[in-house]
C-alpha positions as CSV (number, residue, x, y, z in Angstrom):
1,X,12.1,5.6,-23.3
2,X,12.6,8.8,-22.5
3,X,8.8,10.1,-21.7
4,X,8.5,6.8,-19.7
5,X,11.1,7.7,-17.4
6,X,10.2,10.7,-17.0
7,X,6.6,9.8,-16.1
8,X,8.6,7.6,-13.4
9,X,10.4,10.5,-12.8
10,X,7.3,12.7,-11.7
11,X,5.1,9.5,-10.3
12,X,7.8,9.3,-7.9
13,X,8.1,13.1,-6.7
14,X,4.5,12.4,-6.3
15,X,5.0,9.9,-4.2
16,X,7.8,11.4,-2.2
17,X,5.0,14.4,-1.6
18,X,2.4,12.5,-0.2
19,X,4.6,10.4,2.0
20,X,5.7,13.9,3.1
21,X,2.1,14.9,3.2
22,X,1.8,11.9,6.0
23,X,3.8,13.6,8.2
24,X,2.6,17.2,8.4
25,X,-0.8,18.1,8.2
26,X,-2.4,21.2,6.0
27,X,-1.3,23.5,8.7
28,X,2.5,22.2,8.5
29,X,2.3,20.9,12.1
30,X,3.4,17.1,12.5
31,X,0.6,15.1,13.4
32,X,0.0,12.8,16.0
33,X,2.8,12.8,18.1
34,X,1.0,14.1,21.4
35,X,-1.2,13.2,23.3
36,X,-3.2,16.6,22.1
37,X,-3.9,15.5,18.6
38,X,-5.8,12.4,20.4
39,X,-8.8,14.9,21.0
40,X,-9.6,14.7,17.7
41,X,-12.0,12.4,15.7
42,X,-10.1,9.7,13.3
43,X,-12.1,11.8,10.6
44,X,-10.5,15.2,11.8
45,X,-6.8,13.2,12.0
46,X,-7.3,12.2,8.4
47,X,-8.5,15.1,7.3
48,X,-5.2,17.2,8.3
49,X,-2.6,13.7,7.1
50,X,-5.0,13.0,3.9
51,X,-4.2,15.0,1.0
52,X,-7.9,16.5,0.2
53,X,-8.0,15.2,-3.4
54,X,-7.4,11.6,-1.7
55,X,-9.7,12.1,1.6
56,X,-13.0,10.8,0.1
57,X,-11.9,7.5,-1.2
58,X,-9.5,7.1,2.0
59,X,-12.6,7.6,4.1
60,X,-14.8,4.9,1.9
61,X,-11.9,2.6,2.5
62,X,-11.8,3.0,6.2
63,X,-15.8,3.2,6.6
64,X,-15.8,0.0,4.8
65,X,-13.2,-1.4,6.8
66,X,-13.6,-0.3,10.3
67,X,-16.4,2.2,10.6
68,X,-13.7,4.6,11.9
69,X,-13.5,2.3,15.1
70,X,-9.1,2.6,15.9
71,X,-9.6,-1.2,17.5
72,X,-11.5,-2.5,15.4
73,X,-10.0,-6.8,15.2
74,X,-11.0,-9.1,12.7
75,X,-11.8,-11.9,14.9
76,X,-11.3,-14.2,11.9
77,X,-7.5,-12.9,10.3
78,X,-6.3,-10.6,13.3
79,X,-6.5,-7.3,11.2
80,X,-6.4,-4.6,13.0
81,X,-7.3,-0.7,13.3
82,X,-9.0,2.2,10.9
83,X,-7.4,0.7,7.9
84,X,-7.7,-2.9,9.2
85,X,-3.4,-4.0,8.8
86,X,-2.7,-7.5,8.8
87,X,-0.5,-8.6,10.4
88,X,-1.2,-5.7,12.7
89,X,2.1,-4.8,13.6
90,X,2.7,-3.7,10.2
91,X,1.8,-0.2,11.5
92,X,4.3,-0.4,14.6
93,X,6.5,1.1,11.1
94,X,4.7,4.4,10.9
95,X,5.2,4.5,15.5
96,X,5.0,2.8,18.6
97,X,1.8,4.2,19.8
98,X,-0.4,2.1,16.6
99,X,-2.3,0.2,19.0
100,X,-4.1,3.4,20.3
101,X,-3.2,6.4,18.3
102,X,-5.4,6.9,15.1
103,X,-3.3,9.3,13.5
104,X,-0.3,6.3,13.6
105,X,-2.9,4.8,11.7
106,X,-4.0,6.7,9.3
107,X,-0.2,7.7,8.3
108,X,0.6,4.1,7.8
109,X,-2.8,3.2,5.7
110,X,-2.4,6.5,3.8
111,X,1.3,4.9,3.2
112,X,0.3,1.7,2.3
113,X,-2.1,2.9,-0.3
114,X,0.3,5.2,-1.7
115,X,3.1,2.6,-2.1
116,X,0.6,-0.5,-3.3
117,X,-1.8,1.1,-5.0
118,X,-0.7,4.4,-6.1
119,X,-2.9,6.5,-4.0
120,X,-6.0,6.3,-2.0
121,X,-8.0,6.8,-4.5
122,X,-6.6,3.5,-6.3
123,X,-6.8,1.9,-3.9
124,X,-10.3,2.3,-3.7
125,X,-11.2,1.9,-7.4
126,X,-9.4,-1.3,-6.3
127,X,-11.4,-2.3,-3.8
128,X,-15.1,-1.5,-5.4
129,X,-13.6,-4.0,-7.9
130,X,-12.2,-6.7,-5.5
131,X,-14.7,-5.9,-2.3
132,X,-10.7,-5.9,-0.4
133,X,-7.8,-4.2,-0.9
């Protein structure tokens, strides 16, 4: 009982570090809240917001899902963006500026993955397996 809460204990903190990781990139500056950090590729963004360990299945996911294109729409479901949210507006939870800003995008999919699956790198074990996630 004891180990297992204690393995909650640190999945948790390592949680709570990644979410943190969302919000500053490797360089400790916060991300995406300019217009400057617009200049850069969706690949650059998630490179700073992705933890490295977690960048290479992040990036499967959104080549898979969006071929890095920020507006890509699933004419079928209404999905939207790099990491294809549905309902869209999910991502209005991670700022205002989803609809154009890839780096709003990338912090809510990095997020998401995080809180469903455990990390990005679940996540995509999950989706070889399921061809989704």
């Amino acid at each position: 009982m004891i180990r297992s809460l204690a393995t909650r204990v640190s999945a948790r903190k390592k949680t709570f570090a990644a979410s943190a990781a969302v919000l500053l990139g490797a360089s400790g500056a916060v991300l995406g809240t300019t217009g400057s950090a617009s200049a850069a590729s969706p690949q650059e963004l998630a490179r700073e917001i992705v933890p490295a360990s977690q960048y290479a299945s992040f990036s499967k996911i959104v080549e898979h899902e969006s071929h890095w294109n920020h507006t890509a729409t699933n004419s079928s479901s209404g999905a939207y963006g790099l990491v294809q949210a549905l309902p869209a507006s999910k991502m209005s939870s991670a700022g205002s500026d989803w609809k154009t800003n890839p780096a709003t995008q990338i912090k809510w999919g990095l997020n998401y993955m995080n809180e469903r699956y455990g990390s990005p790198n679940a996540a995509w074990a999950f989706w070889q397996a399921n061809g989704w996630y």
